[in-house]
C-alpha positions in Angstrom: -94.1 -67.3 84.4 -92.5 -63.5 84.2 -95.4 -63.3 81.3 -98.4 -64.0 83.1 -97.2 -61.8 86.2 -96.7 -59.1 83.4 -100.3 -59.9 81.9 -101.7 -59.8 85.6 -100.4 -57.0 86.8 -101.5 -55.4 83.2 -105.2 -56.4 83.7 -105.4 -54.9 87.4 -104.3 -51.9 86.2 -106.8 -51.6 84.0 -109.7 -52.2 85.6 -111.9 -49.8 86.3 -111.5 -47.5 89.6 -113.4 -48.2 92.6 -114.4 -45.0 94.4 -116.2 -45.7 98.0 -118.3 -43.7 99.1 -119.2 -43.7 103.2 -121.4 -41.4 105.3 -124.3 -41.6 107.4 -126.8 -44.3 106.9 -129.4 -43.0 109.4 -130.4 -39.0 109.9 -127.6 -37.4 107.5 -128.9 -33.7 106.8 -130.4 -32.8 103.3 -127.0 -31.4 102.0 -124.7 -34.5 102.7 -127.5 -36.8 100.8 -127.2 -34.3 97.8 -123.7 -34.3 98.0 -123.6 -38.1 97.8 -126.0 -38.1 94.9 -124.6 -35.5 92.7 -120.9 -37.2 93.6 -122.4 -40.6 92.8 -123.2 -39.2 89.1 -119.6 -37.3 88.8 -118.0 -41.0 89.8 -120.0 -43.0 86.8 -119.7 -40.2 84.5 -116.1 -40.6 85.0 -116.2 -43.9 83.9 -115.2 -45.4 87.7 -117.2 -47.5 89.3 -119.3 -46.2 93.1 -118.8 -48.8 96.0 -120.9 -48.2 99.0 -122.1 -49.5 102.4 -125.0 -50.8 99.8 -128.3 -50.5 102.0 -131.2 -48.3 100.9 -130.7 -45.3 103.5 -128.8 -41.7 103.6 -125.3 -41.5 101.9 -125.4 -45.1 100.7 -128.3 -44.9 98.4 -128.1 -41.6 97.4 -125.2 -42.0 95.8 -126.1 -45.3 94.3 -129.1 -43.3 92.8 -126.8 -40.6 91.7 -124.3 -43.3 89.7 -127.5 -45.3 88.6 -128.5 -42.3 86.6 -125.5 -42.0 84.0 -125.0 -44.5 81.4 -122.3 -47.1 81.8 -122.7 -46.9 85.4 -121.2 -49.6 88.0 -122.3 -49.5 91.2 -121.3 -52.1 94.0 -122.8 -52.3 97.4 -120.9 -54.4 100.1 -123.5 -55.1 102.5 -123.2 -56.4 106.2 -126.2 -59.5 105.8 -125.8 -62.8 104.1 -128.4 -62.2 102.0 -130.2 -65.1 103.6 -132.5 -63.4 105.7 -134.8 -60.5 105.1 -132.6 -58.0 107.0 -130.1 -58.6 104.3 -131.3 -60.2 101.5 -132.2 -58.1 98.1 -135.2 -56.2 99.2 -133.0 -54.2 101.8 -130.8 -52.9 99.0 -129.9 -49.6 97.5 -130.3 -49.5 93.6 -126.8 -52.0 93.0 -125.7 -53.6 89.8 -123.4 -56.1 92.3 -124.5 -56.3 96.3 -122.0 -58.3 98.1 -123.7 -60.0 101.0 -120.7 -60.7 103.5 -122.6 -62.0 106.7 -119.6 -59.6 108.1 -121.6 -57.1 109.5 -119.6 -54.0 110.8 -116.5 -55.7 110.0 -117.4 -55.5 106.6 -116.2 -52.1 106.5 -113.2 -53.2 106.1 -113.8 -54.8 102.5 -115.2 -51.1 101.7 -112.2 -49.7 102.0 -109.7 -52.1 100.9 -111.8 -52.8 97.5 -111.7 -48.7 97.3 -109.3 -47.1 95.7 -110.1 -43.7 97.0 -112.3 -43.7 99.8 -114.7 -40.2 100.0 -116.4 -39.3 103.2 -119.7 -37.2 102.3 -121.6 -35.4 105.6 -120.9 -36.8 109.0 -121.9 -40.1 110.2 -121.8 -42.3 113.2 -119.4 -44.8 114.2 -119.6 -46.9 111.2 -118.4 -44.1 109.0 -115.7 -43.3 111.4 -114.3 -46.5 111.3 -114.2 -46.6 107.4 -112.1 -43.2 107.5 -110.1 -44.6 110.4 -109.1 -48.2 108.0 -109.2 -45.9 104.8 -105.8 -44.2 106.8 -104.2 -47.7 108.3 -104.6 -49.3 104.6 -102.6 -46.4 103.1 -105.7 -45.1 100.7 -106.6 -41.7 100.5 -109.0 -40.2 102.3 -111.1 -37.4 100.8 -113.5 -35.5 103.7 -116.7 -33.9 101.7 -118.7 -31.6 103.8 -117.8 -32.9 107.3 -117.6 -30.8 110.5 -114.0 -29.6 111.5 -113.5 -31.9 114.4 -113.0 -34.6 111.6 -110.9 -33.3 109.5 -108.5 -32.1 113.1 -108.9 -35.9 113.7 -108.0 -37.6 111.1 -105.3 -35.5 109.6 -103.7 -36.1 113.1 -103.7 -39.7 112.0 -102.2 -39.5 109.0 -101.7 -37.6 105.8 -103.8 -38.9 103.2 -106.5 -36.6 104.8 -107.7 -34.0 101.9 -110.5 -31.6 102.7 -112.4 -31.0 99.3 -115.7 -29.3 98.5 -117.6 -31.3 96.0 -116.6 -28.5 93.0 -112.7 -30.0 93.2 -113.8 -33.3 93.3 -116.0 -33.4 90.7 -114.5 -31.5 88.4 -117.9 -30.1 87.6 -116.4 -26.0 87.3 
């Protein structure tokens, strides 16, 4: 018994990173979508895999298309449909290798951050992205703010301190 806890706790450790990625879905300026994008590529070329909100708009699918690029990419989209219906099924998806339909909607932001590791907000975004942050700092995961206005980083390092502000040079590494 002590073996296979040994072997499982071995394999979990070894699998590959999952790196979420949250912003604005609707109307995020040109800089947060390049952000995401060029992020998205840093993440895959790292050899970790992207998760996102998974739809085919703003932060999501830019930096699915970003990750998508680099070889040996893994790119997971969790997305609020069941996949049974045309507002969630396969055509309303960002370029994915896995899309997790939940049928969850908004509460599937939840299962983004919990299946994160690290979760990385990129521009501002609405209430959707604000909740992400907000369970990223309740489920004890850090929480790396890219290019988002003040007020958020005054909020949410008043909530807790795995708040980092980062520009996208530090986090990528790319310097």
């Amino acid at each position: 018994m002590l073996a296979a806890t040994r072997d499982t706790h071995a394999m979990l450790n070894n699998r590959r990173p999952l790196i979420g990625v949250m912003g604005a879905g609707e109307g995020p300026d040109p800089e947060a979508l390049q952000l995401a994008e060029d992020l998205g590529a840093a993440i895959a070329r790292r050899g970790w895999g992207l998760l996102t909100g998974g739809r085919p708009c703003g932060v999501m699918a830019a930096a699915s298309r970003g990750a998508m690029a680099v070889a040996g990419h893994l790119v997971v989209g969790v997305l609020p449909g069941d996949g049974g219906d045309p507002a969630g099924g396969p055509e309303s998806t960002a370029a994915l290798d896995v899309a997790l339909f939940t049928g969850m909607g908004q509460a599937r932001n939840v299962v983004n951050v919990l299946s994160s590791r690290v979760v990385v907000v990129c521009g501002a975004g609405g209430p959707g992205t604000v909740s992400e942050a907000a369970h990223a700092l309740k489920a004890g995961r850090p929480l790396l703010l890219l290019a988002t206005p003040p007020a958020w980083l005054e909020l949410f390092a008043g909530l807790g301190d795995g708040v980092r502000p980062v520009s996208y040079t530090h986090l990528a590494g790319d310097s």
